[in-house]
C-alpha positions as CSV (number, residue, x, y, z in Angstrom):
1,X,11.4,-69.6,-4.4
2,X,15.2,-69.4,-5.7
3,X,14.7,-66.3,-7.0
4,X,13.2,-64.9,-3.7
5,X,16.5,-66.5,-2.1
6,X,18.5,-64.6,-4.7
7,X,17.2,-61.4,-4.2
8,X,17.2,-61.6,-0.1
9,X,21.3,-62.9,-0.4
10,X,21.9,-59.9,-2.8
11,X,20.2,-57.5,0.1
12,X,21.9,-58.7,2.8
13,X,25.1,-58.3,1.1
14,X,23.9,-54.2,0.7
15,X,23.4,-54.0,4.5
16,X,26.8,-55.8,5.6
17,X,29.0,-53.4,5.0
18,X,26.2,-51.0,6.3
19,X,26.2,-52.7,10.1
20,X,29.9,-52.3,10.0
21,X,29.6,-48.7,9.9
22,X,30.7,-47.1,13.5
23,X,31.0,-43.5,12.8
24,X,30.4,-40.5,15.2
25,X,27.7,-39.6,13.3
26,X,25.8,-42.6,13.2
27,X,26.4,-43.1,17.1
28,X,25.1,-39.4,17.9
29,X,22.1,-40.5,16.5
30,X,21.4,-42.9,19.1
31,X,22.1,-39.9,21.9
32,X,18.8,-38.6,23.4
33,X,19.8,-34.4,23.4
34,X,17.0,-34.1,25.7
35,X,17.9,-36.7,28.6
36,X,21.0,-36.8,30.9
37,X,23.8,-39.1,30.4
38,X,24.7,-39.8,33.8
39,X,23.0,-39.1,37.1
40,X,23.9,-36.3,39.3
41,X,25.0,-37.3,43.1
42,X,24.1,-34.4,44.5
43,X,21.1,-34.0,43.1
44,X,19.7,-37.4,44.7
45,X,21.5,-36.2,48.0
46,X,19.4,-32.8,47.5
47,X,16.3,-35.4,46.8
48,X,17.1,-37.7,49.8
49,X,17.4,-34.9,52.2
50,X,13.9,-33.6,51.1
51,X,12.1,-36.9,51.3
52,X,13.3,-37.7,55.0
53,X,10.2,-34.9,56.1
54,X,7.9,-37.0,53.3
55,X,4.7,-35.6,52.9
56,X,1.1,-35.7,54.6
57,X,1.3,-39.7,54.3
58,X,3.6,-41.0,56.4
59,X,3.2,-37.6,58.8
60,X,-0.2,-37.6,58.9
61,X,-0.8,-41.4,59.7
62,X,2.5,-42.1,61.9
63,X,4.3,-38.4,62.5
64,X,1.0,-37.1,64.2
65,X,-1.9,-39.2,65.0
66,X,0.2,-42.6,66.1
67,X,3.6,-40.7,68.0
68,X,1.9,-37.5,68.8
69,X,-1.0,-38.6,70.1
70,X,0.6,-41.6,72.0
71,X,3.1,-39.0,74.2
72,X,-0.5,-37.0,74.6
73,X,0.3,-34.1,73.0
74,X,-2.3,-33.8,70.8
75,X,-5.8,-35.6,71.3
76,X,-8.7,-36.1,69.1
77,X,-12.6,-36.8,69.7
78,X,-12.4,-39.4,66.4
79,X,-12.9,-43.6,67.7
80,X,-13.2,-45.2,64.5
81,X,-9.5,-46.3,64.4
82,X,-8.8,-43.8,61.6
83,X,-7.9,-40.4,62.8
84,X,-7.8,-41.6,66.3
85,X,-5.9,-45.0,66.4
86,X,-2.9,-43.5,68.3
87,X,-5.1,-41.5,70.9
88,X,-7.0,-44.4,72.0
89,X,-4.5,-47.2,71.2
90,X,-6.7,-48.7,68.0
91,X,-5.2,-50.2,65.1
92,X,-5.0,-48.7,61.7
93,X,-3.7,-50.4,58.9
94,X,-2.2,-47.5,57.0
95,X,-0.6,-46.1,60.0
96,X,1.0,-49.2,61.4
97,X,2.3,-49.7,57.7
98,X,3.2,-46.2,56.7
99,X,7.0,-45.5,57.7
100,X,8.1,-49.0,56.7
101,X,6.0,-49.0,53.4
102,X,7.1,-45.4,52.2
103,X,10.7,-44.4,53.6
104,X,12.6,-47.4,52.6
105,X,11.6,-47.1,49.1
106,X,11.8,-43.1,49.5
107,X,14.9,-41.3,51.2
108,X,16.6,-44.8,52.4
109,X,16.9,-45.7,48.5
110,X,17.6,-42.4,47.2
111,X,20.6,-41.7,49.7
112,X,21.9,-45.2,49.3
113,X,22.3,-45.0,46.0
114,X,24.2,-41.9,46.8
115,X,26.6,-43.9,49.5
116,X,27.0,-46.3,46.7
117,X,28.3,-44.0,44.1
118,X,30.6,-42.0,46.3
119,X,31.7,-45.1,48.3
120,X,35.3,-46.9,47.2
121,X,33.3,-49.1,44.2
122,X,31.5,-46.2,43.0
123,X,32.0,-44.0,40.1
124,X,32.7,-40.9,41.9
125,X,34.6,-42.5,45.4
126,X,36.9,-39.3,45.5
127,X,33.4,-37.6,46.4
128,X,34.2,-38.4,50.3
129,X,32.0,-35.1,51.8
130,X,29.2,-36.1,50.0
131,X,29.4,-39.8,51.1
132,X,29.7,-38.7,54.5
133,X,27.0,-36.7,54.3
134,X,24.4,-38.8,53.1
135,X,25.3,-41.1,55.6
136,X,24.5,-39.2,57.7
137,X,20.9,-37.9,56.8
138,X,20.5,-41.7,55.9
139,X,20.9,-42.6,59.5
140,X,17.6,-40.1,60.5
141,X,15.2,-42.2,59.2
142,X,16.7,-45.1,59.7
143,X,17.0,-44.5,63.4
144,X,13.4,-44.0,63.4
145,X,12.7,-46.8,61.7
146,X,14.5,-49.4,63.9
147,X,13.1,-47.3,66.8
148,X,9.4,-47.8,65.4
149,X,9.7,-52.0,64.5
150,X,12.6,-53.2,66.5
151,X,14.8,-55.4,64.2
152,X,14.6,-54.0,60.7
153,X,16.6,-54.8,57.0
154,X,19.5,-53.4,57.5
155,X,22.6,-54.7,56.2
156,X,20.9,-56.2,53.4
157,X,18.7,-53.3,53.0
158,X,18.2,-51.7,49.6
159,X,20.2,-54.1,47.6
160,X,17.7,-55.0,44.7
161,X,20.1,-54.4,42.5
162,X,22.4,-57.1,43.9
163,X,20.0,-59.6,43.6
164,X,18.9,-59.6,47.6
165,X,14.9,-59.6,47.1
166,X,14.3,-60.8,51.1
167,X,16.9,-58.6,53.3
168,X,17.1,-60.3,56.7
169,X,16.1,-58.3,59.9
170,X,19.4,-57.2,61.6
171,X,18.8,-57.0,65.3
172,X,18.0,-53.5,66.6
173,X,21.6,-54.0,68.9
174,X,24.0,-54.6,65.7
175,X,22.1,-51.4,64.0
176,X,22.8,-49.2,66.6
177,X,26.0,-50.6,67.1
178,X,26.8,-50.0,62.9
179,X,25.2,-46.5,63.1
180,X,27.3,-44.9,65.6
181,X,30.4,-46.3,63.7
182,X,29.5,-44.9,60.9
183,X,28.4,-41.3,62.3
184,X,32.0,-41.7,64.2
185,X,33.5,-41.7,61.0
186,X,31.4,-39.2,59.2
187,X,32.3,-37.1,62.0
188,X,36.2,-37.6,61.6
189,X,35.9,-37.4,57.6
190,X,33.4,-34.3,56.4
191,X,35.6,-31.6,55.2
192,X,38.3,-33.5,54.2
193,X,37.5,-34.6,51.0
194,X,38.1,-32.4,47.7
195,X,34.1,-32.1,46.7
196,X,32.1,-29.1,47.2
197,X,28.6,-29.5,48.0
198,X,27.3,-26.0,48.1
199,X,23.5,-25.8,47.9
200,X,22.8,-29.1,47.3
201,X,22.8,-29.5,51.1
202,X,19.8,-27.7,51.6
203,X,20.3,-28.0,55.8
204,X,23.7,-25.9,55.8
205,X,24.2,-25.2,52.8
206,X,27.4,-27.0,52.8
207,X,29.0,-25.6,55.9
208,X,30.8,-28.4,57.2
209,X,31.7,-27.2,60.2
210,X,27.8,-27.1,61.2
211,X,28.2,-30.7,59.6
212,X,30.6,-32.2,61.8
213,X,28.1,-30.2,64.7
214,X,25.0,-32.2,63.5
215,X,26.7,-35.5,62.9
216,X,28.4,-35.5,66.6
217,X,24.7,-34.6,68.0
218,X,22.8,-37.0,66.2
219,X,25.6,-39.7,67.6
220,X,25.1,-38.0,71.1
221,X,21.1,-39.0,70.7
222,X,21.5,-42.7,69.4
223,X,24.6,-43.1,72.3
224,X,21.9,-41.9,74.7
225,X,19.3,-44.1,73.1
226,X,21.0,-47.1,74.2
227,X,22.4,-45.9,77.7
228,X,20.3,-48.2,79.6
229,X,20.5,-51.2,77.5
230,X,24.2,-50.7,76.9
231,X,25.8,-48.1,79.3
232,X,29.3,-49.0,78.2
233,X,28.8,-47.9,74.3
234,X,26.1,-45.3,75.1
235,X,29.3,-44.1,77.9
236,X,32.2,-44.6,74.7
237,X,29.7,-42.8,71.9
238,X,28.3,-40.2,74.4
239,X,32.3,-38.8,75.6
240,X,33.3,-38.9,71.3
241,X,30.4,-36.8,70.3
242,X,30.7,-34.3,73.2
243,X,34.7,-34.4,72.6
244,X,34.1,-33.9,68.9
245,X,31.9,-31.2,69.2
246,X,28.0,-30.7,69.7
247,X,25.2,-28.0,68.4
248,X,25.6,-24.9,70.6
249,X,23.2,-22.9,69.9
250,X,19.7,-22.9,68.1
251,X,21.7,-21.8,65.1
252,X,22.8,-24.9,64.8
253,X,19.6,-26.6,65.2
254,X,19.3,-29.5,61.9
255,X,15.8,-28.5,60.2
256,X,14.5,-28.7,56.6
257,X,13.2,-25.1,55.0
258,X,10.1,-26.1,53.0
259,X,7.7,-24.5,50.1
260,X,4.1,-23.8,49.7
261,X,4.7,-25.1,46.4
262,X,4.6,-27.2,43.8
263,X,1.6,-29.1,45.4
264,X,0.7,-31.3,48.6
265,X,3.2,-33.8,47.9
266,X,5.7,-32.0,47.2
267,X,8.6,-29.6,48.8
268,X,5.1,-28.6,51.4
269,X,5.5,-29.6,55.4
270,X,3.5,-32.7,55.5
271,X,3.1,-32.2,59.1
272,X,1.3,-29.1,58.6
273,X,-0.4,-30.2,55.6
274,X,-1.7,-33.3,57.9
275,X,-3.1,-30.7,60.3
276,X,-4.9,-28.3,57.5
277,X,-8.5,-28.7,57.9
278,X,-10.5,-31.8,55.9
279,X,-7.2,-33.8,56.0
280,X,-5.7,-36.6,58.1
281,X,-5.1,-35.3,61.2
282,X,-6.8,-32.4,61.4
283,X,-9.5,-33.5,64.3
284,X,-6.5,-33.4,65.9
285,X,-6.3,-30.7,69.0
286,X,-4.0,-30.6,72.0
287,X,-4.2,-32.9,74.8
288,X,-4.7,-31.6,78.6
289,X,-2.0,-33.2,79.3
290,X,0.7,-30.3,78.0
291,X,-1.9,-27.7,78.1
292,X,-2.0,-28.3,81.6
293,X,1.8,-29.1,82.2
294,X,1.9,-25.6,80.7
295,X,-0.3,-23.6,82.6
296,X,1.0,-25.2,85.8
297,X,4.8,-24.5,85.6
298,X,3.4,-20.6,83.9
299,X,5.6,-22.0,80.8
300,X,5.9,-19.2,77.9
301,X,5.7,-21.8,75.6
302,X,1.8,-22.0,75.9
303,X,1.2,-18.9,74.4
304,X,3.2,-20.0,71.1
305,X,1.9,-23.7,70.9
306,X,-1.9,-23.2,71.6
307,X,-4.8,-20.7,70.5
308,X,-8.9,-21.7,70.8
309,X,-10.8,-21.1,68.0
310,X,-11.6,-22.4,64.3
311,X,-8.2,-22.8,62.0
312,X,-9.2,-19.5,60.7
313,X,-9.6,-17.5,63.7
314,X,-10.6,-15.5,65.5
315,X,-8.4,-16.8,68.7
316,X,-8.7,-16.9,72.4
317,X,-4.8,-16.3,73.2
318,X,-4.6,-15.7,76.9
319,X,-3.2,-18.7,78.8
320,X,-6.5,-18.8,81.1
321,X,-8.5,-19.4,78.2
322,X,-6.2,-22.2,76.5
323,X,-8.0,-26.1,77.4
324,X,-6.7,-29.5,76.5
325,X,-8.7,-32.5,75.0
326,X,-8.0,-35.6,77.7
327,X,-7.2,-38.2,75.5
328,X,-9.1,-41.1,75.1
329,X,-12.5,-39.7,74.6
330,X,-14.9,-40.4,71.6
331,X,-17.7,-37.5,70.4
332,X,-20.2,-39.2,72.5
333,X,-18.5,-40.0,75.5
334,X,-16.9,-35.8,76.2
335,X,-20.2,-34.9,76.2
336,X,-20.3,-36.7,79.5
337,X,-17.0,-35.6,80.7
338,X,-18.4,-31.8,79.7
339,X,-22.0,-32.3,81.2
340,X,-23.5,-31.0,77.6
341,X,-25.8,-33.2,75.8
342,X,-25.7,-31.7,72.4
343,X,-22.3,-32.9,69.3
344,X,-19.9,-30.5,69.8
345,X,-16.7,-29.8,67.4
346,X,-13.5,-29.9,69.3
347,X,-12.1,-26.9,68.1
348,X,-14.7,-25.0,69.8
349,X,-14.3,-25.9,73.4
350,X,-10.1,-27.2,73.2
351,X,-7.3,-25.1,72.5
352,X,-5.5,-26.3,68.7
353,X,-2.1,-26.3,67.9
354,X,-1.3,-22.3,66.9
355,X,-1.9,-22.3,63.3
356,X,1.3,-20.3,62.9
357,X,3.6,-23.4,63.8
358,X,1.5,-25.3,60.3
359,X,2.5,-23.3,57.4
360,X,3.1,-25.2,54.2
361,X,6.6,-23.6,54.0
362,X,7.4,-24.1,57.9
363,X,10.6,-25.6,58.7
364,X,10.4,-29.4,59.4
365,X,12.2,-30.2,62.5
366,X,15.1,-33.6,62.5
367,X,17.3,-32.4,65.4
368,X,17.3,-29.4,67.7
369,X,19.6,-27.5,69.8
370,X,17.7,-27.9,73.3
371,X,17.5,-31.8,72.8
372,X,21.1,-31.7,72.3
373,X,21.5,-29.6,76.1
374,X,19.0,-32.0,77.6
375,X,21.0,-35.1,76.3
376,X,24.3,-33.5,78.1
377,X,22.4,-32.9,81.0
378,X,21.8,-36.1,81.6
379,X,25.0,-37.0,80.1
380,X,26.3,-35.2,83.4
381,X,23.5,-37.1,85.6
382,X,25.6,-40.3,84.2
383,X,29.0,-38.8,84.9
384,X,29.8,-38.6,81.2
385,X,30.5,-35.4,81.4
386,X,29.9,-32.5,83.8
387,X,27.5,-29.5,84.5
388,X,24.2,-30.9,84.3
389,X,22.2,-27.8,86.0
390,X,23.9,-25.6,83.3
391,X,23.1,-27.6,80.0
392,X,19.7,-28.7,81.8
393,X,19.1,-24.8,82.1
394,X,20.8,-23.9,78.6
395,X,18.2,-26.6,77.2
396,X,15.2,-25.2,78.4
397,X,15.9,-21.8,77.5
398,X,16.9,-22.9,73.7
399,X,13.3,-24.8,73.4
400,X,11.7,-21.7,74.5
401,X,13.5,-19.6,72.2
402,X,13.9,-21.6,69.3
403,X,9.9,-21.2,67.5
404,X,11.1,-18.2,66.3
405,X,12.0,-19.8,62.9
406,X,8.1,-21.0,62.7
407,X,6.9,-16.8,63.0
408,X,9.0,-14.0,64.3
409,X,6.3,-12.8,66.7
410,X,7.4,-16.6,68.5
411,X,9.9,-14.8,71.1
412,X,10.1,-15.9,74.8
413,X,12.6,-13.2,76.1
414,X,15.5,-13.7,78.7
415,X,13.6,-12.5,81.4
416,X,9.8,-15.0,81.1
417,X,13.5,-18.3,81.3
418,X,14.9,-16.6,83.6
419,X,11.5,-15.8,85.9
420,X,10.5,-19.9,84.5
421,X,13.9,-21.1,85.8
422,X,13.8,-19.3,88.8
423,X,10.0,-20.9,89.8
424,X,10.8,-24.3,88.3
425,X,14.4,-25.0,89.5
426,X,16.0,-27.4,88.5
427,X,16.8,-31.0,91.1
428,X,19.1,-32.8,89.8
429,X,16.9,-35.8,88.7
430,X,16.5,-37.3,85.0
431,X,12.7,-37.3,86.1
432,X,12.9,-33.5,85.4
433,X,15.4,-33.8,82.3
434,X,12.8,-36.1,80.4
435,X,9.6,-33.3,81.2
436,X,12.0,-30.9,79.6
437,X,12.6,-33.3,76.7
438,X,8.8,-34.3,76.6
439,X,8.3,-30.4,76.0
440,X,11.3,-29.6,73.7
441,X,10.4,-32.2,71.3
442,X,6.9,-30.8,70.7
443,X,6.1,-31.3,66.9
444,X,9.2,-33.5,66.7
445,X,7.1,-36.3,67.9
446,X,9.3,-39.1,66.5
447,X,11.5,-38.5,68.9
448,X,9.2,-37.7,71.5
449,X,7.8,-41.2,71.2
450,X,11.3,-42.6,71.6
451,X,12.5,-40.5,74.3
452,X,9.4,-41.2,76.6
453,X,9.3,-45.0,76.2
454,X,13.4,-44.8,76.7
455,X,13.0,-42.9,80.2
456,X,9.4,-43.4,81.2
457,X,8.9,-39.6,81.8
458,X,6.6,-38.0,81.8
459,X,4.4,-40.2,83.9
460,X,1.1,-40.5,81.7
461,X,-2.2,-41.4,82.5
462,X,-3.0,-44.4,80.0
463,X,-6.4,-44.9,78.7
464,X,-8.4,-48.0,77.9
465,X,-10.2,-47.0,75.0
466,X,-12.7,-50.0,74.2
467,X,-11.3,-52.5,71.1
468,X,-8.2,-51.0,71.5
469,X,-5.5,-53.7,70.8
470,X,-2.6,-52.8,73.6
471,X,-4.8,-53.6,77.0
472,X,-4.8,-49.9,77.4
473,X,-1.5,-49.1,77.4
474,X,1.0,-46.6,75.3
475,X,2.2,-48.8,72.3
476,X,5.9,-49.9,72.8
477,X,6.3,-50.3,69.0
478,X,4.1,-50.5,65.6
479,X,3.3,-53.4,63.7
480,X,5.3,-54.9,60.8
481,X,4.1,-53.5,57.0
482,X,2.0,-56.0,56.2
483,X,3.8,-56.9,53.0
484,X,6.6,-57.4,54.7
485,X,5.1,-60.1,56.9
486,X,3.5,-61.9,53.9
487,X,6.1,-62.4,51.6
488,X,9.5,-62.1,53.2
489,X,10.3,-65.2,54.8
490,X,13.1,-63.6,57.2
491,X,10.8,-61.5,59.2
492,X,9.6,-64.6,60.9
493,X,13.1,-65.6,62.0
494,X,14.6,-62.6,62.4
495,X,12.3,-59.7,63.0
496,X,11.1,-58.7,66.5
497,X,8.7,-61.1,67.5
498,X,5.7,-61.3,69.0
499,X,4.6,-59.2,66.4
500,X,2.6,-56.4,69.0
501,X,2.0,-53.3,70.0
502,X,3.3,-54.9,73.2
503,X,6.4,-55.8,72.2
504,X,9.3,-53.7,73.2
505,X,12.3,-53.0,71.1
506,X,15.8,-53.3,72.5
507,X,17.0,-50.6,74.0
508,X,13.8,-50.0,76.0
509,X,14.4,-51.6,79.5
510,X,10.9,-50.8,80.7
């Protein structure tokens, strides 16, 4: 045993002056060639920006078949609670869970790591464009978040890392209240800083000047989305955006350019991947309820948003052959509706959404020109600002004009507004400014959702869908993720409660 004890002393006085040893060559060893050192901000920015359209999960199970059908765009002949839970009010678990379960960990993370790291206690704080920037995109969907719960984490919100495991649920009043300050001084900030962003900003390829456009208009929506609840800050927020400067044109429109490639998950429109045949929402047709608004008003739109036919053609294109799917009916129960007694596919009798809007590489729409016109007109409504009959007329026009970025054979010329206009004049009501909005927000049905329960318009015909869980009417709000409401003891205290479909959120007066 002493001898073992002798010979592990006499090693171990070898390997001292061994450890000791700090040279450069001995550290490169421990340097991985192959990995980067340090991340790069503007790649996660890049990242973020991508992952606020998310893929067919999230649009397929909230995007289209919750908010789309709900505002009775689209409509589907599915009951089981799967592909036709928002048409006919029915619960689905993965759609009532799919925006809080996926974005928070998704684009919310990735951009506020960025914010961290560019802020004053990061490691690159002179980055102030960037910072600004991903403030901004961070606020699109986290407006739709608040917009879809109520009172969300917030404040507290993806801080792991700082040892805050349970975030509390900020009220949906202090969000708004935070958001617009910080899009106020986003707005006052981009294109000051010394930092490039170049193409990393894959919406305007680092323009700031369109920047400073989109910030100002997404601040005009969220001053407008409180206007009723809060006319005094919608009032203050509504006069800074419009004095700082707002989209004027569908140039400036704010939408993501996507890929076919690499795969479904992946730089693809998830929207349009949702609606591709044998996928989540592709029962999914258009409700009577635009078809008709459409064929009524002799709207030019109708020719670009519906066809008849199977996804692969051939198409019935004239507007007398284009009909809507009422919502609310099941396989079995149209067949009453249509006096036929045999199963019939939807697609053959009702018109689809124009399978030239659902390319994987379409452009995924956040915020659009027209909205911004309809917001000013009834801005002017308010007294906020004036002209209403010319931004309510410029609106209209830009979301007739504006598909052309979906296919270039999309073009509604000057003279089918101006003959629209001139048969559909405009009466100085916000009754006629939310229709418009209704109908400019097509396949941005986020903000469709919001905007209808916000004014009430258009008026819709509910359905009562049996076992559906709202009492037949249009869901104020989705559920809580079900995680959530197991193990995060602040959503009891703080979230908005009763936990319903019922339930509205704050800044809906209704």
């Amino acid at each position: 045993m002493k001898y073992l004890n002798k010979l592990f002393i006499i090693a171990l006085a070898f390997m001292i002056p061994l450890s000791g040893c700090n040279t450069e060559e001995l550290q490169e060893l421990n340097i991985d060639k192959n990995s980067s050192n340090e991340l790069d901000w503007k790649f996660l920015f890049t990242q973020g920006t991508l992952q606020t359209a998310e893929n067919r999960y999230v649009n397929g199970r909230v995007h289209l078949t919750l908010c789309g059908s709900l505002i009775q765009h689209t409509a589907t002949l599915s009951g089981d609670g799967d592909y036709g839970d928002g048409d006919k009010y029915l619960y689905n678990l993965d759609a009532q869970n799919a925006y809080m379960q996926r974005m928070y960990t998704g684009p919310l993370k990735t951009l506020a790591e960025v914010i961290k790291q560019t802020g004053p206690d990061g490691l690159n704080p002179t980055w102030t464009n960037l910072h600004h920037m991903a403030q901004v995109v961070y606020m699109i969907p986290m407006h739709i978040m608040t917009d879809l719960y109520g009172n969300v984490p917030y404040s507290e919100a993806n801080k792991g890392f700082e040892g805050i495991f349970f975030p509390v649920y900020d009220s949906q009043e202090s969000i708004y209240s935070d958001m617009l300050l910080k899009l106020e001084a986003a707005a006052n900030s981009i294109g000051n800083g010394p930092d490039e962003v170049g193409s990393a900003d894959i919406l305007f390829n680092g323009d700031f000047a369109q920047w400073k456009k989109f910030t100002n208009s997404l601040m005009l929506r969220l001053a407008m989305r409180v206007s009723e609840k809060n006319p005094a800050l919608g009032e203050e927020f509504a006069k800074k955006a419009i004095a700082g400067g707002v989209m004027e044109s569908n140039d400036d429109s704010a939408y993501l350019r996507m890929a076919d490639g690499p795969d479904e998950w992946l730089n693809q429109n998830g929207l349009s991947r949702a609606l591709i045949p044998n996928d989540w929402g592709a029962d999914n047709v258009l409700s009577q309820t635009i078809v008709d608004r459409l064929k009524s008003t002799g709207d030019p739109r109708l020719g670009i948003f519906a066809v008849r036919g199977p996804f692969d053609g051939p198409f019935l294109t004239d507007a007398a052959d284009q009909k809507g799917l009422p919502n609310g009916y099941d396989g079995l129960t149209i067949l009453d509706f249509l006096g036929e007694t045999e199963p019939i596919a939807a697609d053959s009798v009702f018109s689809r959404i124009n399978p030239l809007l659902l390319d994987r590489s379409d452009p995924f729409l956040l915020l659009n020109y027209p909205e911004v016109e309809l917001l000013l007109a009834e801005a002017a409504l308010k007294g906020w600002t004036t002209d209403a009959e010319g931004h309510y007329n410029a609106g209209v026009r830009g979301a007739m004009q504006m598909w052309s970025i979906f296919d270039d054979s999309f073009v509604a010329s000057d003279a089918d507004v101006d003959a629209y206009l001139l048969a559909n004049p405009f009466n100085d009501t916000e009754e006629m400014v939310g229709n418009q909005m209704w109908l400019a927000t097509f396949m941005n049905w986020y903000e469709a959702f919001s905007a209808y329960r916000r004014t009430g318009f258009p008026q819709l015909q509910e359905v009562n869908y049996p076992g559906n869980i709202s009492g037949g009417k249009i869901f104020k709000r989705l559920q809580y993720y079900t995680d959530e409401v197991a193990g995060n003891p602040n959503l009891q205290s703080t979230g908005t409660t009763p936990d319903l479909v019922t339930t509205a959120v704050w800044w809906d007066v209704d």
